[in-house]
C-alpha positions, -999 to +999 in steps of 0.1 A: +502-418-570+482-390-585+492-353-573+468-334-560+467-304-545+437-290-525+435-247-523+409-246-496+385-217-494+350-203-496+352-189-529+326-161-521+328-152-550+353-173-569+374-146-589+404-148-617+425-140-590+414-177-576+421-193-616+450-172-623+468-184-591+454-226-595+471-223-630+502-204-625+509-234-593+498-264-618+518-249-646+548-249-620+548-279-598+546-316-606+507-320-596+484-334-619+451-319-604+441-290-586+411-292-564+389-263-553+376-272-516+345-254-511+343-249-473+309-244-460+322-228-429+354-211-418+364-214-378+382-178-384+354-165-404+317-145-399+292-164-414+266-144-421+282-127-458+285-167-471+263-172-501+248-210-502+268-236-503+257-250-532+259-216-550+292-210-542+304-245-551+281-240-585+300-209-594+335-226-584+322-258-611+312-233-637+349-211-633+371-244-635+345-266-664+373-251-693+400-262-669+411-300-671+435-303-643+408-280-618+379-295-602+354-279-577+353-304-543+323-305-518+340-332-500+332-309-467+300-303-468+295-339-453+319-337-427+313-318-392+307-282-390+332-264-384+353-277-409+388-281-400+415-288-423+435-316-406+400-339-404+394-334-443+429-345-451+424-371-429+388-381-446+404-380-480+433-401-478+412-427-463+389-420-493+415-420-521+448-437-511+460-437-544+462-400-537+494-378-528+478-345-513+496-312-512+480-281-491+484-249-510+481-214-486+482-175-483+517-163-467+494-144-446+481-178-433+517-194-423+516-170-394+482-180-376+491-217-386+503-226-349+464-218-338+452-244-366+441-278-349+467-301-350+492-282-368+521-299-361+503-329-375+498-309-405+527-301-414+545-332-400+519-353-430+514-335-452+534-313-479+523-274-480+528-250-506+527-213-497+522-183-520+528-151-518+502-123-502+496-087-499+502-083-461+477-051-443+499-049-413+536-054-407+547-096-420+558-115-393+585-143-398+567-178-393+585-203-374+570-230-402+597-212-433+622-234-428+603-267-421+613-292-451+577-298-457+569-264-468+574-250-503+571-210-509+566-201-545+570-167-565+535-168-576+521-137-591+503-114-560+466-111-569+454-078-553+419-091-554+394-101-528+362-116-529+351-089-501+361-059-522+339-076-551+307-084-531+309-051-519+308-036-553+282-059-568+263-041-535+273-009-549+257-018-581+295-012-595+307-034-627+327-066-621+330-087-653+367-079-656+373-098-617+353-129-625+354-158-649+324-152-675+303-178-665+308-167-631+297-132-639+268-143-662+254-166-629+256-140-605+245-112-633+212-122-637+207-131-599+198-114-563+229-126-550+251-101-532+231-072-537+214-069-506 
């Protein structure tokens, strides 16, 4: 069985906080790949900041191309809109059987899990690592902590966000430091996120 684990987001920019985090998990766990899942569109979400899909999964194939063990997925761009996470697991392990799948979230999502769709069948199926996250309000306990299917790891905390970088590319601030080069150079020489 290959080990793969799937950090779902929509990468809006992709940033080092995104690589630094893939690698520190693959460097620490037994999985042999790490997948990027590019989601075209978040339930939870407003839709009208989203670059392209295909831009955002471009810059997610240029950030991970020096990577061997990371790979950028597009796997739900075919599926229904909205995307949920439960019906892409599903699609995939129909799609590769030979596949062991691991979920890998923000703390910060562990406490809105219980509104996911099927959640219990979520976390019943399928094994979940959590890492750690800057919290804005007070942290509330999940009920999920103790559930033998879920794995919290010390992973450094990343105060980065892809909002706080598109707002600065708006700004006309600089950014190289926050993304992978590549990642800078495509969005350098583009429109994208300045209006």
């Amino acid at each position: 069985m290959k080990k793969v684990g799937l950090f779902f987001g929509s990468f809006n920019p992709i940033h080092i906080g995104h690589l630094i985090l893939a690698n520190y998990i693959l460097e620490n766990s037994d999985m042999d790949e790490l997948w990027f899942v590019v989601s075209p569109q978040n339930p939870f979400k407003d839709k009208k900041s989203l670059l392209k899909d295909h831009n955002r999964l471009d810059m997610v194939q240029l950030a991970v191309k020096n990577y061997p063990k990371m790979r950028a997925s597009n796997v739900e761009f075919s599926l229904p809109k909205p995307s949920y996470t439960i019906d892409t697991l599903t699609y995939l392990h129909e799609k590769y059987p030979d596949h062991s799948f691991s979920l890998i979230m923000g703390e910060d999502n562990l406490g809105s899990l219980h509104k996911w769709k099927n959640s219990e069948l979520l976390i019943k199926n399928h094994h979940i690592i959590v890492y750690p996250r800057v919290f804005d309000g007070e942290k509330k306990d999940s009920e999920y902590l103790d559930h033998e299917n879920i794995s919290l790891i010390k992973a450094p905390v990343i105060e980065l966000s892809a909002t706080e970088i598109r707002n600065m590319i708006k700004a006309g601030k600089n950014v190289r430091p926050m993304l992978p080069p590549e990642v800078f150079d495509y969005l350098d020489g583009s429109s994208l996120y300045k209006s």
